[in-house]
C-alpha positions, 0 to 999 in steps of 0.5 A: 441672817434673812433665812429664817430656816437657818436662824432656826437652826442655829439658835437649837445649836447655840442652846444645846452647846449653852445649855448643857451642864455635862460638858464630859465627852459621855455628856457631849456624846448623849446630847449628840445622839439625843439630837440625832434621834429627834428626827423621826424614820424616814419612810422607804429606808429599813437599818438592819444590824449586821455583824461585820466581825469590826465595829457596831454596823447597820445596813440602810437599805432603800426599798429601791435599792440598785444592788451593785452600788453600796456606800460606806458610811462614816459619821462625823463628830471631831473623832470624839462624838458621834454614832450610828444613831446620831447620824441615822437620818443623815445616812437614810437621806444620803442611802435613799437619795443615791439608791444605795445600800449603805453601811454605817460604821460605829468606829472607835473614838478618841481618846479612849482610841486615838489616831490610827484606831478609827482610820483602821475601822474604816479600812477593816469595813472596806474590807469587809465590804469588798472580801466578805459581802463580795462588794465591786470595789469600782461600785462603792463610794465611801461618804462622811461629814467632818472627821468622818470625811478625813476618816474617809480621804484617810482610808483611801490614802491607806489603800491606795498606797498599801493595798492590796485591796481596789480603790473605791469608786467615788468619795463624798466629804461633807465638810471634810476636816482635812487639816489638825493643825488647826491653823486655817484662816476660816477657823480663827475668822468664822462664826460657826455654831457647829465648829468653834475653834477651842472645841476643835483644837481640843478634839484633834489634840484628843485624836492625834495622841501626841501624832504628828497633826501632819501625819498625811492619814490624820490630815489628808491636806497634806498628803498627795492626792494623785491617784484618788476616785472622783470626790464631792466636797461640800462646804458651807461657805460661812463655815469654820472649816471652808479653808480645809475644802478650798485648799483640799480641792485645790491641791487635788486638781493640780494632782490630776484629780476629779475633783468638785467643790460645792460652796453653799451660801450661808451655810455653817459646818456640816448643815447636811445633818440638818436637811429635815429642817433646812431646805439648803441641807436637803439640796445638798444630799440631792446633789450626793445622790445625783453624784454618786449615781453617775460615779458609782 
């Protein structure tokens, strides 16, 4: 490994995973968001709770904001992790690179909440986005990492085909978990701190609560994508789950869709959460930013 960042990087996650002796989901869940909040405030960006009358929100508002456009923010977590917090300097970054207002959800998790919960939290945020605070749906883009990024192929599946609510404008998936079968040739070869594949197979069997794991809004690889917004697909090239983005972004272009894929050289699953610490993942939200200003 010649990047020095990266060794950094992969070293702080190898020890969190190693070094910790709660292994329960409240124990995984703690350390994930005592990471998140190592990251110190991010100038020029203020939260701001706000009661949508669905889960635990935050408004990250850029001191520069474009008012008409708006991000729904969905983090990541292998549907069993993950928060507001966890995520918080995540979500600043990608709210300041786009000058977007950006609402981040706190959505149920598994297996307290398993398969549709977390994916009816997220449509019922759209909704209240679009119906309450009175957003332009053509003016929303809907942005997550991992599983918060099936969440948000998920939702847009849903609305596409039930409405009666528009489309969103854009989606941005940063190594979106598309496929809980569990079967890609990246999960069984890749050597990736952030998605060992016994982790994720036991998060999607969490999630799916005895589901079909090809049910098309729990893996949205295999549904059909005709029909959907523009969407940026980040991967890390070294990644356990670069397969769900390849064949996602495959699959998309042969339904007419706008579709980019960004493979980052070296690069583990979702390095974007790493940006203060790694030039790569900062790199990567500029391109989020510059994205979703020419979609949205």
């Amino acid at each position: 490994m010649t990047n020095p960042q990266l060794a950094v990087v992969h070293q702080f996650i190898t020890a969190q995973l190693t070094g910790s002796t709660d292994l329960s989901v409240e124990g995984m869940r703690n350390s994930l968001d005592a990471a998140g909040k190592l990251a110190p405030p991010l100038p020029g960006v203020t939260c701001e709770v706000v009661d949508t009358g669905v889960v635990r929100s935050e408004w990250f508002r850029p001191d520069e904001a474009d008012e008409a456009r708006t991000i729904l923010f969905v983090h990541g977590g292998g549907y069993m992790l993950g928060s507001i917090d966890s995520h918080r300097d995540l979500t600043s970054r990608v709210a300041l690179a786009s000058g977007a207002n950006t609402l981040s959800i706190e959505y149920r998790r598994a297996p307290e909440s398993p398969f549709p919960a977390g994916l009816d939290d997220v449509v019922a945020s759209y909704r209240w986005l679009v119906e309450t605070a009175g957003k332009d749906p053509s003016k929303i883009a809907l942005v997550g990492d991992s599983a918060g990024a099936g969440l948000v192929l998920g939702a847009t599946l849903r609305i596409r085909d039930e409405g009666p609510l528009a489309l969103p404008g854009a989606l941005v998936c940063m190594s979106p978990w598309t496929d809980l079968t569990c079967t890609s040739s990246s999960l069984a070869t890749a050597e990736d701190p952030s998605a060992q594949a016994p982790y994720v197979a036991m998060m999607a069997q969490a999630y799916l609560g005895g589901a079909d794991p090809k049910h098309p809004l729990a893996s949205p690889l295999f549904a059909d994508p005709a029909g959907l917004p523009p969407i940026l697909l980040q991967a890390g090239a070294a990644e356990a789950l670069r397969d769900d983005s390849e064949r996602l972004a495959a699959r998309c272009k042969e339904a007419g869709v706008d579709v980019t894929l960004e493979l980052w050289d070296e690069m583990f699953h979702a390095f974007q959460l790493w940006a203060g610490m790694l030039d790569e993942g900062k790199r990567a939200i500029e391109h989020i930013g510059a994205f979703v200003r020419a979609k949205i």
